[in-house]
C-alpha positions in Angstrom: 108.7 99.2 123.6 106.7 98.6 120.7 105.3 95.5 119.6 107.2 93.9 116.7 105.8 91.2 114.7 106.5 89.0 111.7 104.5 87.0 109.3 105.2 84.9 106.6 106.1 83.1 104.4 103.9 84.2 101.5 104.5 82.7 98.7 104.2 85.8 96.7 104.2 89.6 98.7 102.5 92.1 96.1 103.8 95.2 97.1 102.2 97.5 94.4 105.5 100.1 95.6 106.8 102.5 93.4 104.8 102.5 90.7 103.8 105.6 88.6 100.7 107.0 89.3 99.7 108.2 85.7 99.9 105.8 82.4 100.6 102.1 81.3 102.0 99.7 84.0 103.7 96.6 82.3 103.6 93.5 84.8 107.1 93.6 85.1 106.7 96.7 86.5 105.5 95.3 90.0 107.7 94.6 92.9 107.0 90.6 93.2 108.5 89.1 96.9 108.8 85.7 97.0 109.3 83.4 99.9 108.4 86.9 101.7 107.8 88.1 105.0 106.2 91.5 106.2 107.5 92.5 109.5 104.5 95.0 111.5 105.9 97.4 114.2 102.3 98.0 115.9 100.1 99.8 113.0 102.9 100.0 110.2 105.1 98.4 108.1 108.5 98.1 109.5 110.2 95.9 106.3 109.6 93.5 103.6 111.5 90.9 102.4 112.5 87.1 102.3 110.8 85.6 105.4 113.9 83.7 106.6 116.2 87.0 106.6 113.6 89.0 108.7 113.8 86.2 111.2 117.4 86.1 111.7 117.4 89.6 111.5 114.7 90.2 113.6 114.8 87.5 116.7 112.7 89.1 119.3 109.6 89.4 117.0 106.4 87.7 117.4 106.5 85.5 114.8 103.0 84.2 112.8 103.9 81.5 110.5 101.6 80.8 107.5 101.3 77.3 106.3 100.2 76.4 102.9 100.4 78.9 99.7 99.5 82.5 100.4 99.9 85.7 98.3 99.6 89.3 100.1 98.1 92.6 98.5 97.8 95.7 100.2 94.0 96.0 101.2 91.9 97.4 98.5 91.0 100.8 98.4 87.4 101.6 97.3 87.6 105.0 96.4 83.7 106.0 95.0 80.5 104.1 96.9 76.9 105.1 98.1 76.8 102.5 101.2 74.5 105.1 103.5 71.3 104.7 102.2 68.2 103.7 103.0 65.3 101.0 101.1 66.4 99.0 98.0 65.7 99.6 94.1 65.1 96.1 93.0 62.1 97.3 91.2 64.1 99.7 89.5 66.5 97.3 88.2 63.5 95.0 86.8 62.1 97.9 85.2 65.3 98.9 83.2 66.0 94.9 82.2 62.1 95.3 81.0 63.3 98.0 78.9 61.8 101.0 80.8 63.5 104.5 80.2 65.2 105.8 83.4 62.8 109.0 82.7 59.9 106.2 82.8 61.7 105.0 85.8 61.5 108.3 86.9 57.9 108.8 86.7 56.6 105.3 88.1 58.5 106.5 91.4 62.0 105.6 91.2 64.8 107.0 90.5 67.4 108.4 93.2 64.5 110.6 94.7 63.1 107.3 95.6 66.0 106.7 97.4 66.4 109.9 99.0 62.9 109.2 100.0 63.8 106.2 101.8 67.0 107.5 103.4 65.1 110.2 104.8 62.7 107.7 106.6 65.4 105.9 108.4 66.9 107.0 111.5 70.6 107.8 111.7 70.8 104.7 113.9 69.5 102.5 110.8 71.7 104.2 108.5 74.4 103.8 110.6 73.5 100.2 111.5 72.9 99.2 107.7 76.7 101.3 106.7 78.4 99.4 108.7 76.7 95.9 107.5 78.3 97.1 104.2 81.3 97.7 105.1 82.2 95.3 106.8 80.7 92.9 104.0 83.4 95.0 102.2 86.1 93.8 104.5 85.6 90.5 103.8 86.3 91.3 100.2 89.8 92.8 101.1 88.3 95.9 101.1 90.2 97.9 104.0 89.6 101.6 103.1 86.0 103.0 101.1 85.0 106.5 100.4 80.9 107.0 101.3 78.5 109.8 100.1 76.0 111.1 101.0 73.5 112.5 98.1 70.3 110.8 99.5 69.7 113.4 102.1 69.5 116.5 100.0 68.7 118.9 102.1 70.9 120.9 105.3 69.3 118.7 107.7 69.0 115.3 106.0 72.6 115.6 104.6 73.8 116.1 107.9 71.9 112.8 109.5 73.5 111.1 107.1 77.0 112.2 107.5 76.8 111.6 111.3 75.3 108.0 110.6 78.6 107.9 108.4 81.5 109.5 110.7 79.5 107.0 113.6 80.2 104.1 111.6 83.4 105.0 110.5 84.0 104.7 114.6 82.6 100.9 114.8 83.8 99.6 111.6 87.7 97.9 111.2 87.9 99.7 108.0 88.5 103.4 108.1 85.4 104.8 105.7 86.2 108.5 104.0 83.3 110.5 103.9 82.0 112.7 100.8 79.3 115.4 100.8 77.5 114.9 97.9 74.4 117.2 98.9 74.7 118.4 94.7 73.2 115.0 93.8 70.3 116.5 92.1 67.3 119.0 92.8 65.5 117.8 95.3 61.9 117.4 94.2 60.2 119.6 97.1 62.7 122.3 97.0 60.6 125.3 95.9 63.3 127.7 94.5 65.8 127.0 91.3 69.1 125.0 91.4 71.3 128.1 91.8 69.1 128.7 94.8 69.4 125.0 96.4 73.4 125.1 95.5 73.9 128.3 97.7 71.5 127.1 100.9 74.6 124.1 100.3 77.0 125.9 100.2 76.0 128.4 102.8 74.2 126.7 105.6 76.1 122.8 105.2 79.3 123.5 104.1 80.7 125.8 107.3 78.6 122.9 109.7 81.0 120.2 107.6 84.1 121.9 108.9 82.7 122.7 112.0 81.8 119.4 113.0 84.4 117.5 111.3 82.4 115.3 109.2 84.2 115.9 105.9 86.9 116.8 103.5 85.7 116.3 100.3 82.8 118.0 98.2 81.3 116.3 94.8 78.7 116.9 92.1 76.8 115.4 89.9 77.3 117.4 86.5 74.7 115.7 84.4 71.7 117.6 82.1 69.4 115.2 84.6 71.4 117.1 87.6 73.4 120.2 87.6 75.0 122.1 84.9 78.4 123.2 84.7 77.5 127.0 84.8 75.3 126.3 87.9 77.8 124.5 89.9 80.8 127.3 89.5 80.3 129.3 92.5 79.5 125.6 94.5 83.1 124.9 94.0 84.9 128.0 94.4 82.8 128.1 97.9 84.0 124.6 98.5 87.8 125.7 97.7 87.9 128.9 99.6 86.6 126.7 102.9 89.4 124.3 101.9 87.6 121.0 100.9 89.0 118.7 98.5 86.6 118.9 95.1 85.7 115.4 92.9 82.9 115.2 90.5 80.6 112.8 88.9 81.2 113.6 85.3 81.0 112.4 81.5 78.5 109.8 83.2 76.2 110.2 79.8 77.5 113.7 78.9 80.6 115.6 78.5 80.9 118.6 80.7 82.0 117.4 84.3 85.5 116.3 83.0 85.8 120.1 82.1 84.4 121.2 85.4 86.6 119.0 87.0 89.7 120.1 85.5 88.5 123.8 85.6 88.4 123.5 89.3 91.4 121.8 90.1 89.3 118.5 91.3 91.2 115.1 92.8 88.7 112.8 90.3 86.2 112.7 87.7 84.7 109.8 88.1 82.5 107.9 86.0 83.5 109.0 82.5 81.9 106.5 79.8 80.9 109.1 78.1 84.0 111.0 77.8 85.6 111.1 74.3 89.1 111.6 73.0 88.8 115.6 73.6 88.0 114.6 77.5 91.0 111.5 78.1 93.6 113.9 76.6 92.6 116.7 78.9 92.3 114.7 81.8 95.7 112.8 81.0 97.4 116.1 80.5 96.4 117.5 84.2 97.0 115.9 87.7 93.3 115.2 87.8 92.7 111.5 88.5 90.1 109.2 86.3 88.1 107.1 88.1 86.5 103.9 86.6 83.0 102.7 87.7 82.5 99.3 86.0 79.5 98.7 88.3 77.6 101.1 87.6 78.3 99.9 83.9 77.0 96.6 84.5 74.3 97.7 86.8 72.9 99.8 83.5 73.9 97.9 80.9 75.8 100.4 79.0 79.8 100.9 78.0 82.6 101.0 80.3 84.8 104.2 81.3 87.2 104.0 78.0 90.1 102.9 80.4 92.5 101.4 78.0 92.3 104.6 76.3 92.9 106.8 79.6 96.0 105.0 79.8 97.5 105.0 76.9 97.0 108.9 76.8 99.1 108.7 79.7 96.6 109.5 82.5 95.8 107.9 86.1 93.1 105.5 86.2 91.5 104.1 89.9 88.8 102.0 89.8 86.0 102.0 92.3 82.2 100.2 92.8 80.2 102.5 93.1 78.1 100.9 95.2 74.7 102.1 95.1 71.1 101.3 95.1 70.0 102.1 92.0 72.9 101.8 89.2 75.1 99.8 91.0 74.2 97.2 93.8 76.8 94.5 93.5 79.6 96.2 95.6 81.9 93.6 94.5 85.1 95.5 93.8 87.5 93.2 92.8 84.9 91.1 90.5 84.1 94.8 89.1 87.8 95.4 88.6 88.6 92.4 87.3 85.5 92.2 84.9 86.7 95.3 83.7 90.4 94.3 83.0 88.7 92.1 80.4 86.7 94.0 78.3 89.5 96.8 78.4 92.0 94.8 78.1 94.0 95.9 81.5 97.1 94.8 82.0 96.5 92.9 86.1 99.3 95.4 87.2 97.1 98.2 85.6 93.8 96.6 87.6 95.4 96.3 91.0 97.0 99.4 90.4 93.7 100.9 90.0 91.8 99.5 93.7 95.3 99.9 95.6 98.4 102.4 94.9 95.8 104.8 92.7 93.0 104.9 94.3 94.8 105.8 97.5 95.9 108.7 95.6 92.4 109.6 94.5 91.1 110.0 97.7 94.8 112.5 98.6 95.9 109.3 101.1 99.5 108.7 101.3 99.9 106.2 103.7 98.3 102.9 102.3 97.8 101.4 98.8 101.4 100.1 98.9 103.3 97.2 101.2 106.3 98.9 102.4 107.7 100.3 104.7 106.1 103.1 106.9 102.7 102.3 105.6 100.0 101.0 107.3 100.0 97.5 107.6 96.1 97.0 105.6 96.9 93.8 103.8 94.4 91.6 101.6 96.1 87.4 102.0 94.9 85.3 99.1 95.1 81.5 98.9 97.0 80.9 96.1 100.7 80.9 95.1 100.0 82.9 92.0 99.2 86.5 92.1 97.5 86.4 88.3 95.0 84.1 89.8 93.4 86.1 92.3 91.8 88.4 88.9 91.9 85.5 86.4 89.3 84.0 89.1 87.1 87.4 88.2 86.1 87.7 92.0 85.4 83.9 92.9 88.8 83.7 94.9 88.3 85.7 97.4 90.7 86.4 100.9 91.1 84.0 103.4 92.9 86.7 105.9 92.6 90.3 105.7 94.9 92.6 108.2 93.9 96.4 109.4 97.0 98.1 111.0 98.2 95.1 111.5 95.9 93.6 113.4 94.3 90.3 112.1 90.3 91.7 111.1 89.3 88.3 109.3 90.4 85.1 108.6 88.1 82.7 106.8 89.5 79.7 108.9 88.0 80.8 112.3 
């Protein structure tokens, strides 16, 4: 017989359920439980609803009562990060707040090929080791699912040390990490031939070791005039497709051209996008394609956010993700990311937690978390507060005290 169990009361349950996943959300929008109670039938959610019903309805559960004022989210979703890596770029960072060029950057040795330098030094044990230290840094954050690249590799062999250290960490860590080939980070500085060259050794000698081995779904580029063009990543993708990988792309990061690749090739993001103008949001709103906001990477460079209000109001789907990096991006703080960028872009908070839960499950083609109800895994975030507003209004400083993985209890703060 299968384990039933109950918990509750929360003073608010969040369930973030049917919701749209493209345009405006309106706070009254979201399914708001009070006095609830989530009952877990071993992995998923069974029902939701007011905490002293389920218990008379449901008698032989286990029951876990909650004392004090809690409000439940389903766990965040972190749907873009570069956790496997190896080294740090602190000296980048005080470069760029010196003023230095990233091209200056560049030449005094940073950069991502300093990264990909680094990465290439560690073992897949270290990478492994230091991926999991991430994530489960993440965990404590809410964080229950995150998307990893690889990208620092950049080469057959080194991308594939890296998505190893990835899939092994994804096997020790309570939250489930989705990995991403990102092998078209850039041309790697000792490759001898042209990028055409470097994308078909990809797509040629990696791509049918990917499916062999299991080790990913999902293919991404970096269309950038610093990286790869849109011409020269054409017959990338259309190998990626015909293999049957998923397709996202870095794009409209500082120029516009990978929001058009990505809709040209039928991708599940484009993510990035603060350089996209009004040309690039109405395309994207009118396709299934899903927009992807990176506020840390914003912050990290000191430059404008992903026009999200905009993407919106078009109509289109926004998710919202850390991209945690080394180099443009190494707070990995989703939720003070998220709500940071709420502020400037005036979100609405249903459009922010929208954005790290319901739709940026759908970003990553996962249809069985992102929401509280019933038949979905039972990932959920537990704040300390009987206010759900509070948790963003606090811009990241209220952080969970109890954080479930298929229904199992993964952290509480109190222990």
């Amino acid at each position: 017989m299968q384990k039933q169990t109950l918990i509750g009361p929360f003073s608010q349950v969040v369930t973030m359920a049917n919701l749209p996943l493209k345009g405006t959300l309106k706070e009254d929008q979201l399914q708001v439980v009070p006095e609830g109670g989530i009952l877990i039938k071993d992995t998923i959610i069974e029902a939701i609803g007011n905490f002293e019903e389920l218990l008379e309805k449901y008698k032989t559960a286990e029951v876990i009562i909650l004392k004090g004022k809690h409000v439940c989210l389903p766990g965040f979703i972190d749907a873009h990060t570069h956790i496997c890596f190896g080294g740090t770029r602190a000296n980048d960072y005080a470069m760029r707040n010196a003023g230095k060029t990233y091209l200056e950057i560049a030449k005094a040795g940073g950069g991502i090929w300093d990264t990909v330098t680094q990465t290439r030094k560690a073992t897949q044990e270290e990478l492994t080791k230091n991926t999991i230290k991430r994530a489960n840094r993440h965990l404590k954050n809410g964080v229950t699912t995150i998307e990893v690249k690889s990208g620092y590799g950049l080469s057959v062999r080194e991308e594939l040390k890296m998505l190893y250290a990835i899939k092994e960490a994804n096997e020790t860590t309570v939250s489930d990490l989705i990995s991403t080939c990102l092998a078209a980070h850039m041309l790697p500085k000792d490759y001898e031939g042209s990028e055409e060259e470097y994308l078909e050794e990809i797509s040629t000698q990696l791509f049918p070791l990917l499916k062999e081995e299991n080790l990913t779904n999902r293919i991404d580029a970096f269309i950038e005039e610093s990286a790869f063009s849109k011409e020269q990543i054409t017959p990338y993708f259309k190998r990626a497709k015909e293999l049957g990988f998923d397709i996202t792309v870095h794009a409209d990061q500082f120029s516009t051209s990978g929001s058009q690749t990505a809709l040209e090739h039928k991708a599940i993001s484009a993510d990035h996008l603060e350089a996209s103008t009004e040309k690039e949001i109405n395309l994207l709103a009118k396709s299934n394609v899903i927009s992807m906001a990176l506020p840390g990477a914003s912050l990290g460079l000191g430059c404008g956010f992903t026009p999200a209000r905009k993407i919106l109001d078009a109509g289109g789907a926004l998710a919202i993700a850390s991209d945690h990096n080394p180099g443009s991006a190494p707070m990995g703080d989703l939720l003070t990311q998220a709500s940071i960028l709420g502020a400037f872009e005036k979100l609405t908070n249903a459009e922010v937690l929208a954005g790290i839960t319901h739709r940026a499950a759908a970003s990553l083609n996962l249809e069985d978390r992102g929401q509280l109800a019933k038949g979905f895994l039972a990932d959920m975030s537990v704040f300390h507060t009987n206010n759900y507003n509070e948790i963003l209004y606090n811009q990241g400083n209220l952080k969970p005290c109890m954080v479930w993985k298929n229904g199992t209890l993964v952290y509480d703060k109190h222990k």
